[in-house]
C-alpha positions in Angstrom: 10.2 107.2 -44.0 11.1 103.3 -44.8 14.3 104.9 -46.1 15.1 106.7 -42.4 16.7 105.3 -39.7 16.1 107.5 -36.0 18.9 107.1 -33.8 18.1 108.6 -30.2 20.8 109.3 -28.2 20.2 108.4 -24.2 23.3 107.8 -23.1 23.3 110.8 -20.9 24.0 110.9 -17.5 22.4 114.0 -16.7 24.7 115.6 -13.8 22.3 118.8 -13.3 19.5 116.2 -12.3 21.1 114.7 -9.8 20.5 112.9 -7.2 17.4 112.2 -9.4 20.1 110.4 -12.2 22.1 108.9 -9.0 20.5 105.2 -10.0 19.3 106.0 -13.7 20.0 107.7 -16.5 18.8 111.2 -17.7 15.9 110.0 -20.5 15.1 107.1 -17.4 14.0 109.6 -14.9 10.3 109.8 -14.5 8.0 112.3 -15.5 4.2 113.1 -15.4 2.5 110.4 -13.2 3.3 107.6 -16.0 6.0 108.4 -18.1 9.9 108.5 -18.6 11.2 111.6 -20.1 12.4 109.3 -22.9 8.5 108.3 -23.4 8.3 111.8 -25.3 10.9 111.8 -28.0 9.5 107.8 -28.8 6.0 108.7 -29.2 7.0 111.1 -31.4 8.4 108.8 -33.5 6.6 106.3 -33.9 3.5 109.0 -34.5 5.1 110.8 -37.1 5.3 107.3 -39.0 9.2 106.5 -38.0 9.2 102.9 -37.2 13.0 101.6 -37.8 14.5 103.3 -34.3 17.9 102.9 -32.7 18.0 103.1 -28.9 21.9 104.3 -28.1 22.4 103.9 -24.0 25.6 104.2 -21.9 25.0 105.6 -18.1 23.2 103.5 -16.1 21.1 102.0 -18.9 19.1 98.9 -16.5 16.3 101.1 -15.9 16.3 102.8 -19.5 16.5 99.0 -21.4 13.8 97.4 -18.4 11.6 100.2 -19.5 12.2 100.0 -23.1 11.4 96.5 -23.3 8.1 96.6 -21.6 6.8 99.9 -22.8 8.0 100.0 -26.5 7.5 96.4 -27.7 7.5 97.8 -31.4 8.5 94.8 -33.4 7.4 93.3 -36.8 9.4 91.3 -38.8 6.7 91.4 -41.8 6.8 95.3 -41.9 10.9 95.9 -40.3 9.9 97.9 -37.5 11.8 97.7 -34.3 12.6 99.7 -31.3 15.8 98.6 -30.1 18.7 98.9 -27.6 22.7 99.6 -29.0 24.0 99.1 -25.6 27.9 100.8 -25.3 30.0 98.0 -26.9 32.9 99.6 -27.5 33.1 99.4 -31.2 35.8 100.9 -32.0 38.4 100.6 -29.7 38.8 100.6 -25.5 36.8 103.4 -25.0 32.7 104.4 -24.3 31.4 107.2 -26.0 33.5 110.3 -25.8 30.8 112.5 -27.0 27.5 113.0 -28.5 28.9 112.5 -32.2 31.5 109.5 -31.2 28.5 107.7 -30.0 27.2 107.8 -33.4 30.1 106.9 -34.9 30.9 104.0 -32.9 27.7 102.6 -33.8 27.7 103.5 -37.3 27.3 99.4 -38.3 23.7 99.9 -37.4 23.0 101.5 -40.6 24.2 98.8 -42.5 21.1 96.8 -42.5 19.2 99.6 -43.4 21.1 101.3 -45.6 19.0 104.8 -45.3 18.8 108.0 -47.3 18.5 109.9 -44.3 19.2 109.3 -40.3 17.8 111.3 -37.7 19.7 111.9 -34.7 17.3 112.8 -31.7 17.5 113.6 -28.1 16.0 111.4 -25.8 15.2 114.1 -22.8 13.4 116.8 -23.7 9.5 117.6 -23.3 7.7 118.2 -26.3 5.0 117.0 -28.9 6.6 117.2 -32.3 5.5 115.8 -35.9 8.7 114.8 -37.0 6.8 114.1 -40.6 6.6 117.9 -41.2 10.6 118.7 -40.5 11.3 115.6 -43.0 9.1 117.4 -45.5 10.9 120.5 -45.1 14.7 119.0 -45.0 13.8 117.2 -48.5 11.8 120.2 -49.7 15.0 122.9 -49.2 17.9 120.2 -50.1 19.4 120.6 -47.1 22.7 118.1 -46.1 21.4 119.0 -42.5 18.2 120.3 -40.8 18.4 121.5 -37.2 15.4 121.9 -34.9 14.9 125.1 -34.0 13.1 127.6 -31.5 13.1 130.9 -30.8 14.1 132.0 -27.0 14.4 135.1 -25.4 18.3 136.4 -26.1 18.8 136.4 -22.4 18.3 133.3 -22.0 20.2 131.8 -25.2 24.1 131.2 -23.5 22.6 128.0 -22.1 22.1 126.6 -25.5 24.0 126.0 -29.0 22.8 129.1 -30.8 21.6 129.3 -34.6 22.4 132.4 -36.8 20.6 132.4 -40.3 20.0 134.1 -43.0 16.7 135.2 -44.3 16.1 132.1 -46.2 16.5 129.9 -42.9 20.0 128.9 -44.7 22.4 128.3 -41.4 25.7 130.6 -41.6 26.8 130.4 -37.9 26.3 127.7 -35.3 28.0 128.5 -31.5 27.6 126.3 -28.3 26.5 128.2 -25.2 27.6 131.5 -26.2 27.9 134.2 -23.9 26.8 137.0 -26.4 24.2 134.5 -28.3 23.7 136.2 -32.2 20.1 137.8 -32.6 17.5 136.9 -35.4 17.0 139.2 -38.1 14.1 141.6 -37.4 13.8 140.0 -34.1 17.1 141.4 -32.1 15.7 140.2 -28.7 15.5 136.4 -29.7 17.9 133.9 -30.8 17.3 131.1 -32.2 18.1 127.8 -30.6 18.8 124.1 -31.5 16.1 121.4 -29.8 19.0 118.5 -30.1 17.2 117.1 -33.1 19.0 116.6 -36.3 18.4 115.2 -39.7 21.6 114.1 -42.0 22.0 112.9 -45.5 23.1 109.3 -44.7 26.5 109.7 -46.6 26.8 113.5 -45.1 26.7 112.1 -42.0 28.9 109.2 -42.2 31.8 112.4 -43.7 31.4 114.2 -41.1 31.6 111.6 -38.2 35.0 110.4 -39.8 36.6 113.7 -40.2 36.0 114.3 -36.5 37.1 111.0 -35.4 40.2 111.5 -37.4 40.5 114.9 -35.4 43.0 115.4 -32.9 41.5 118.9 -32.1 37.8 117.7 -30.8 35.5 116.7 -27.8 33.3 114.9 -30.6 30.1 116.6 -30.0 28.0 117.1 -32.2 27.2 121.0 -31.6 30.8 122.3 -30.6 32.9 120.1 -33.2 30.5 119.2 -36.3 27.7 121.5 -36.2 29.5 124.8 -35.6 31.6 124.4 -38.6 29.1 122.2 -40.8 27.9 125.5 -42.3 31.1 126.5 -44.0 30.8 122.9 -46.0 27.4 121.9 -46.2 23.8 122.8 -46.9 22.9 123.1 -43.4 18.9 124.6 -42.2 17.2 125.6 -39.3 13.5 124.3 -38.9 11.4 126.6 -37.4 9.5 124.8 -34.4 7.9 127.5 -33.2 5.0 127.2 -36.2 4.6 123.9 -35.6 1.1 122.0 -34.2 0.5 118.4 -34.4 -2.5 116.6 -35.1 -5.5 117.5 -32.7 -3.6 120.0 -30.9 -4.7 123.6 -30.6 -2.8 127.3 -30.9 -2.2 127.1 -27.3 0.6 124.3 -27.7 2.1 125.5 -30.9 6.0 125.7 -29.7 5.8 123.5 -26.8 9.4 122.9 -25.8 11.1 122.1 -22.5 14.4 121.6 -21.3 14.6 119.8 -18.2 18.5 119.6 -18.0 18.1 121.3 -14.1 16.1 120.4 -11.2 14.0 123.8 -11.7 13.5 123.1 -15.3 12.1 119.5 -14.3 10.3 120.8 -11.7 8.6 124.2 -14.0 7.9 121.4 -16.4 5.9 119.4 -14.2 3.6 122.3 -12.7 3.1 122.9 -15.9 0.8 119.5 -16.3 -1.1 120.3 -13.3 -2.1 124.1 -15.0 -5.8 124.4 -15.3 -5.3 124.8 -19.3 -1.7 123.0 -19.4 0.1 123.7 -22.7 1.4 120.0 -23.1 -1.8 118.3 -23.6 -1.5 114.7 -22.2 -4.8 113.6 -23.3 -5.0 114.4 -27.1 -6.3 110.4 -28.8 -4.8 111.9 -32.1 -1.4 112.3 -30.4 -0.7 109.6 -27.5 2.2 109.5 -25.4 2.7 106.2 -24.6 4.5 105.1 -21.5 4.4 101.9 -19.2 1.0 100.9 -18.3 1.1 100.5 -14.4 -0.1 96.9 -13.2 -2.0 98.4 -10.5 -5.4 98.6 -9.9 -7.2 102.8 -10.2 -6.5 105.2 -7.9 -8.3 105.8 -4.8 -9.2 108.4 -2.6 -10.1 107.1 0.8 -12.4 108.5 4.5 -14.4 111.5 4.1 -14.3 112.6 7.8 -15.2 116.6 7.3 -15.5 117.6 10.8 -12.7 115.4 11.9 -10.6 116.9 8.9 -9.5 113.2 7.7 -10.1 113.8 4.2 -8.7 111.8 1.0 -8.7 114.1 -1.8 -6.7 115.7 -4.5 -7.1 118.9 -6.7 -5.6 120.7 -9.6 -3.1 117.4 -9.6 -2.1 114.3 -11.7 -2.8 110.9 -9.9 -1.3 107.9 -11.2 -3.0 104.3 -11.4 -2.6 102.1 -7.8 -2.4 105.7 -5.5 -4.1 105.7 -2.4 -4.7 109.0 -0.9 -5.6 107.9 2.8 -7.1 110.8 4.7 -4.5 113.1 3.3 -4.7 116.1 1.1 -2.9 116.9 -2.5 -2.8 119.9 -4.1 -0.9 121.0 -7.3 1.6 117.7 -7.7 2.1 115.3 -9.5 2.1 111.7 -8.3 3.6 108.5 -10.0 2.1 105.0 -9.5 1.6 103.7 -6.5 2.2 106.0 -4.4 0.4 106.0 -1.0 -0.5 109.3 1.0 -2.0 108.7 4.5 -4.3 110.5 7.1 -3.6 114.3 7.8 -0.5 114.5 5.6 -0.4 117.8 3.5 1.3 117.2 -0.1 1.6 120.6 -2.0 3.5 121.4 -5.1 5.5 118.6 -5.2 6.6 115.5 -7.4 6.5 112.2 -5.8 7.9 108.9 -8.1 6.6 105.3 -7.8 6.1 103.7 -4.7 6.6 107.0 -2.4 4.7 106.1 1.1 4.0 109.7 2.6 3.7 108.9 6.2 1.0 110.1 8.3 0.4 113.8 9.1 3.8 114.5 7.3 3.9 117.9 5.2 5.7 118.3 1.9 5.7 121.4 -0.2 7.9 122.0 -3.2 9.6 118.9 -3.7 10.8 115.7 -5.3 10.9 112.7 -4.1 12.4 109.6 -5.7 11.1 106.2 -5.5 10.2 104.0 -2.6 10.9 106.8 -0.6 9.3 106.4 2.8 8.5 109.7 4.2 8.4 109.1 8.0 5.3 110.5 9.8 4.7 113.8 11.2 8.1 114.8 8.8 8.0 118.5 7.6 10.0 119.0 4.2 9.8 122.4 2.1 9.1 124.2 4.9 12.5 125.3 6.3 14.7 125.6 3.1 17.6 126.4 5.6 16.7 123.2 7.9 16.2 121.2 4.5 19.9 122.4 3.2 21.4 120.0 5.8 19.7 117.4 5.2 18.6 117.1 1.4 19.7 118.4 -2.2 17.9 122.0 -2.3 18.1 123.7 -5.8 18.6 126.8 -7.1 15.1 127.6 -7.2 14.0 126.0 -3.7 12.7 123.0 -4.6 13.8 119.8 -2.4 15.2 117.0 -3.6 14.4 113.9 -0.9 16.1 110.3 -1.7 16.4 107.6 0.1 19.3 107.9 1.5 18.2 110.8 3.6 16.3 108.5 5.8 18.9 105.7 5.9 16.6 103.6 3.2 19.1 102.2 0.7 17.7 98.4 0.8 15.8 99.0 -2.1 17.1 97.8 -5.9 14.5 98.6 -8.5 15.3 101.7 -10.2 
């Protein structure tokens, strides 16, 4: 592992979360009371024993680096581990990154210092618990150039994802992004096998294969479309099967754990997941902490108990963050960041609310989103009348509303 350098890619700028990525970027947006989605891929990291870890940013990267800075102070000069930023800089030439693999390869002086055997490129916005230990183990025990994560999907739903055909050693003969006939697994015909963004290279594989794309004339230098899908045809490339895997202290239930929160409904699915009597991404295992920033408020608080007046402050089946004050309102099923205040006869059901959200009183929000410091005025009703919302909000797909500031005219506020 002293011999690996992780390079996380979160640079992205996340287009199908938006307006949620209208002031951050994609692995900056919040997630589970605490977190940022970026949180995740770190912690899985550094608990898998990776400790030399590359940070590459582009969009919007204030809130991403402020985080990163106060959250993941990994540094030790005695022992060379380090969590750090590789801002877009432009290294080779008058252009930012073009693509997922020209981000690499402008930054490819960061492995000079470390001179590594192997260099795992990650994603820095997906949802999962993942002992990245165990796919090392496998990469070095097969010889592989490359090792993809993998997981199984239904075939139906495969065309949103690059898609993995192997053969029945796990050797990778075929590799195609977002295909709209995605290739089947072999005794499993109604599954396909997808990648998780997660790679693991052979330093000097790498290092080939980002300078033959960059001398392409023929590429959008992404990693799945122009390296990956024709990687197998030269290389030792593998699929690591994900869906066996279990980390430390976890139980059957979790084995697989995976999401992509690339949409609004995927976020959304993701998040009512937590709030799941028995959720399947355990937030409270000691053996497998997800760190994230540490709020500087004070616990939260549920305030008045008047029952036959109905002013009640109380939550159930939710997630609370630290400095909340639920004032005489009621919470069911959501998900609330830091400080976020809900006052007397509001109704908050099903919905997401990010740090510093003030929910005024008797307001009513079901099935939504709402991005920080936004001020709900009182007596509002948002969720309710999808057709009402749709002139007024971001509505997805799936019905869920997303509320930002600017709805209400409140665009004085900076901190992202």
């Amino acid at each position: 592992m002293q011999k690996t350098l992780a390079m996380v890619l979160a640079g992205g700028e996340g287009k199908r979360l938006f307006p949620l990525t209208k002031e951050r970027s994609k692995p900056a947006v919040y997630f589970g009371g605490r977190y940022r989605l970026i949180d995740f891929a770190l912690s899985n990291l550094v608990n898998s024993g990776f400790h030399q870890i590359k940070v590459i940013t582009q969009y919007r990267a204030t809130s991403l680096v402020r985080h990163l800075t106060r959250a993941w102070p990994l540094a030790s000069a005695l022992l060379d581990q380090y969590i750090e930023c590789a801002p877009a800089a432009m290294n080779r030439g008058p252009t930012w990154f073009r693509g997922t693999a020209d981000a690499i390869f402008q930054n490819l002086d960061l492995l000079r210092e470390v001179r590594p055997d192997h260099v795992l490129i990650w994603g820095a916005d997906h949802i999962y618990k993942m002992d990245v230990s165990v796919m090392m183990n496998f990469h070095n025990d097969v010889g592989a150039d490359v090792t993809i994560a993998t997981l199984p999907v239904p075939r139906s739903e495969a065309h949103a994802f690059g898609c993995v055909q192997v053969d029945e050693t796990g050797r990778i003969i075929g590799f195609v992004e977002k295909p709209r006939d995605p290739p089947g697994i072999p005794g499993r015909e109604d599954c396909t096998l997808v990648s998780m963004g997660n790679y693991i290279f052979k330093t000097s594989i790498l290092v080939d294969e980002l300078k033959r794309d960059a001398e392409s004339e023929q590429t959008s230098h992404d990693f799945g479309k122009d390296i990956l899908s024709t990687a197998p045809q030269r290389l030792k490339v593998y699929a690591y099967d994900f869906a066996s895997h279990i980390c430390r202290g976890e139980g059957e239930m979790v084995r697989g754990y995976w999401r992509d929160v690339g949409t609004i409904d995927s976020y959304f699915a993701a998040s009512m997941d937590l709030v799941s009597v028995t959720p399947q991404l355990n937030l409270y295992n000691p053996e497998w902490p997800i760190r994230g920033t540490a709020a500087p408020y004070g616990p939260a608080k549920f305030v008045f108990s008047d029952f036959p007046g109905g002013r009640v402050g109380m939550a159930v089946d939710s997630i609370v963050g630290d400095g909340c004050i639920v004032s005489g309102g009621r919470v069911e099923r959501s998900v609330l960041s830091p400080n976020v205040r809900v006052n007397s006869y509001s109704f908050v059901t099903d919905s997401v609310l990010f740090p510093g959200v003030d929910v005024g009183r008797g307001a009513r929000l079901h099935r939504c989103i709402v991005d920080k410091g936004v001020r709900i005025p009182p007596g509002e009703r948002i969720g309710e009348d999808l057709e009402r919302d749709h002139q007024r909000f971001v509505v997805s797909d799936g019905g869920i509303v997303v509320v930002s500031r600017d709805a209400f005219g409140q665009v004085d506020e900076f901190d992202v």
